[in-house]
C-alpha positions as CSV (number, residue, x, y, z in Angstrom):
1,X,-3.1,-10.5,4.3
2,X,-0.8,-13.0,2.9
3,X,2.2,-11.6,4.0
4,X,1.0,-11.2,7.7
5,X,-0.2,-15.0,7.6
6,X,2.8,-16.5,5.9
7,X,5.5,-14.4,7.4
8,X,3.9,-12.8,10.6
9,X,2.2,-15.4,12.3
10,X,1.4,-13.9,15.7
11,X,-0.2,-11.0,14.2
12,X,-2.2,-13.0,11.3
13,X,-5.6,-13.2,13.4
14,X,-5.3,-9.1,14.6
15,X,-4.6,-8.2,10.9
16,X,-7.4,-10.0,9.3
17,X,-9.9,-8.6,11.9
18,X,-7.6,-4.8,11.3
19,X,-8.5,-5.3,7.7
20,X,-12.5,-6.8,7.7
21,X,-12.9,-3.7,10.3
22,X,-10.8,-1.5,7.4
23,X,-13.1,-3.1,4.6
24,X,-16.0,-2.2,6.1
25,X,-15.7,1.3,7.4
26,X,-14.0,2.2,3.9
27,X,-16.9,0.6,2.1
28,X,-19.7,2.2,4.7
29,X,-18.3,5.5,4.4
30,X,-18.0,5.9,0.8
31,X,-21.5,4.1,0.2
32,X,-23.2,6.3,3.0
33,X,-21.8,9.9,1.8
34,X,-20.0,10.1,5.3
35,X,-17.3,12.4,3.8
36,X,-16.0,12.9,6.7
37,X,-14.9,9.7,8.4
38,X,-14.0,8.3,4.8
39,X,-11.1,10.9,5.5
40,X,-10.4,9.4,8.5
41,X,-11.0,5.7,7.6
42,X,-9.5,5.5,4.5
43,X,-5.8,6.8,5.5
44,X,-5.9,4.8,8.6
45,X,-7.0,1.5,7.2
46,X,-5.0,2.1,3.5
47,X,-2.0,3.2,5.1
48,X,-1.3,0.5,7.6
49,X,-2.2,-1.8,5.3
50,X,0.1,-0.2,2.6
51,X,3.3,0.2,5.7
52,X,2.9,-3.7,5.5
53,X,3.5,-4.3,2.4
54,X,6.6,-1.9,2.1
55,X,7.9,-2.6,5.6
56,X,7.0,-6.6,5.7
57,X,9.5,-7.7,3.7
58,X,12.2,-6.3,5.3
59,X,11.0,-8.0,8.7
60,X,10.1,-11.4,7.4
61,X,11.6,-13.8,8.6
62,X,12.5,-16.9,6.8
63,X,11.7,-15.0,4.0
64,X,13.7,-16.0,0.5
65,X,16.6,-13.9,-0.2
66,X,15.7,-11.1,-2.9
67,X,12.0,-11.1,-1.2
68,X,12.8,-7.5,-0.2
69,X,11.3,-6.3,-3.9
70,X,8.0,-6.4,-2.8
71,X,8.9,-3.8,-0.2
72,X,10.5,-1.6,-3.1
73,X,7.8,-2.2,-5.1
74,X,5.3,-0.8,-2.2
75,X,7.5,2.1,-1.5
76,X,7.1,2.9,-5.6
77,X,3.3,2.3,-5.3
78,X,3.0,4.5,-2.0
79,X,4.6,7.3,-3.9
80,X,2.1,7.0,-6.6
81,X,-0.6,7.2,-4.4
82,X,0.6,9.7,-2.0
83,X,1.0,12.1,-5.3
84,X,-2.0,11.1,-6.3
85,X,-3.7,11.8,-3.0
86,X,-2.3,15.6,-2.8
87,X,-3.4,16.2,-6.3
88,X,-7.1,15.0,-5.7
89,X,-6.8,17.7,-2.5
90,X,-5.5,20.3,-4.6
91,X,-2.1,20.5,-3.2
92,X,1.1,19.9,-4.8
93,X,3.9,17.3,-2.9
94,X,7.5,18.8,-3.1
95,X,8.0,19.0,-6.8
96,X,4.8,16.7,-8.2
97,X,2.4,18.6,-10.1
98,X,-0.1,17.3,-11.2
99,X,1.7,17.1,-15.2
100,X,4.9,15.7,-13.4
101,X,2.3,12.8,-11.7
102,X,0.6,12.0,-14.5
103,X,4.1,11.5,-16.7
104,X,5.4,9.7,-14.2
105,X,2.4,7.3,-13.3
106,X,2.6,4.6,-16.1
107,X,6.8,3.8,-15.4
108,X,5.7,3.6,-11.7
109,X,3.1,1.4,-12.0
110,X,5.7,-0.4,-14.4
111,X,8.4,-0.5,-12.4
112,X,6.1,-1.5,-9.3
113,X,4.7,-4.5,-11.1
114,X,8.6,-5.6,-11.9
115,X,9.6,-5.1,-8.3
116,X,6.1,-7.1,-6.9
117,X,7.3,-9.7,-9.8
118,X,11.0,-10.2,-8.7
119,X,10.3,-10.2,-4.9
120,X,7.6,-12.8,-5.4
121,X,9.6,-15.2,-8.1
122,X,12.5,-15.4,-5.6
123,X,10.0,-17.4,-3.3
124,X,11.1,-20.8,-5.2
């Protein structure tokens, strides 16, 4: 939410009521067993939320130069998750088995963390 009220201040009113109505339908669903609209919720909700943070950056405007490593840092964390999502279906994404994900994960999250830390410390 704070990039959509700092940067996107049109849309900072719609997003927080997009992401209360996202809490809350996650949360339900998983607490109430309702297997199947958690797999309807969850992607919705969790991947606009996610195609903010990756895309956000690159649309802000007035943003600080080098801001741009957050959205490199939530394409790095998308790919973690989106592995992570085919392996708890079973399936296997391109070339990520679930040995490959799980070798991979750590530096990810490493490299993610770096990217979210450089894109934020260029803010001043």
């Amino acid at each position: 939410m704070g990039l959509a009220e700092e940067y996107f201040p049109k849309w900072k009113t719609a997003f927080k009521w997009f992401a209360a109505i996202g809490f809350l339908a996650i949360a339900i669903t998983s607490i109430g067993g309702m297997d199947a609209l958690k797999k309807i919720a969850v992607p919705v909700f969790h991947g606009v939320a996610g195609l903010v943070i990756f895309l956000g950056p690159f649309y802000a405007k007035g943003a600080p130069k080098g801001f741009w490593w957050v959205g490199i840092g939530g394409v790095l964390i998308g790919l973690g998750g989106i592995a992570l999502a085919f392996i708890s279906l079973g399936k296997q994404l391109l070339f990520f088995s679930p040995d490959f994900v799980m070798l991979i994960l750590t530096p990810l999250l490493f490299l993610m963390t770096g990217a979210f830390a450089l894109g934020f410390a260029r803010k001043g």
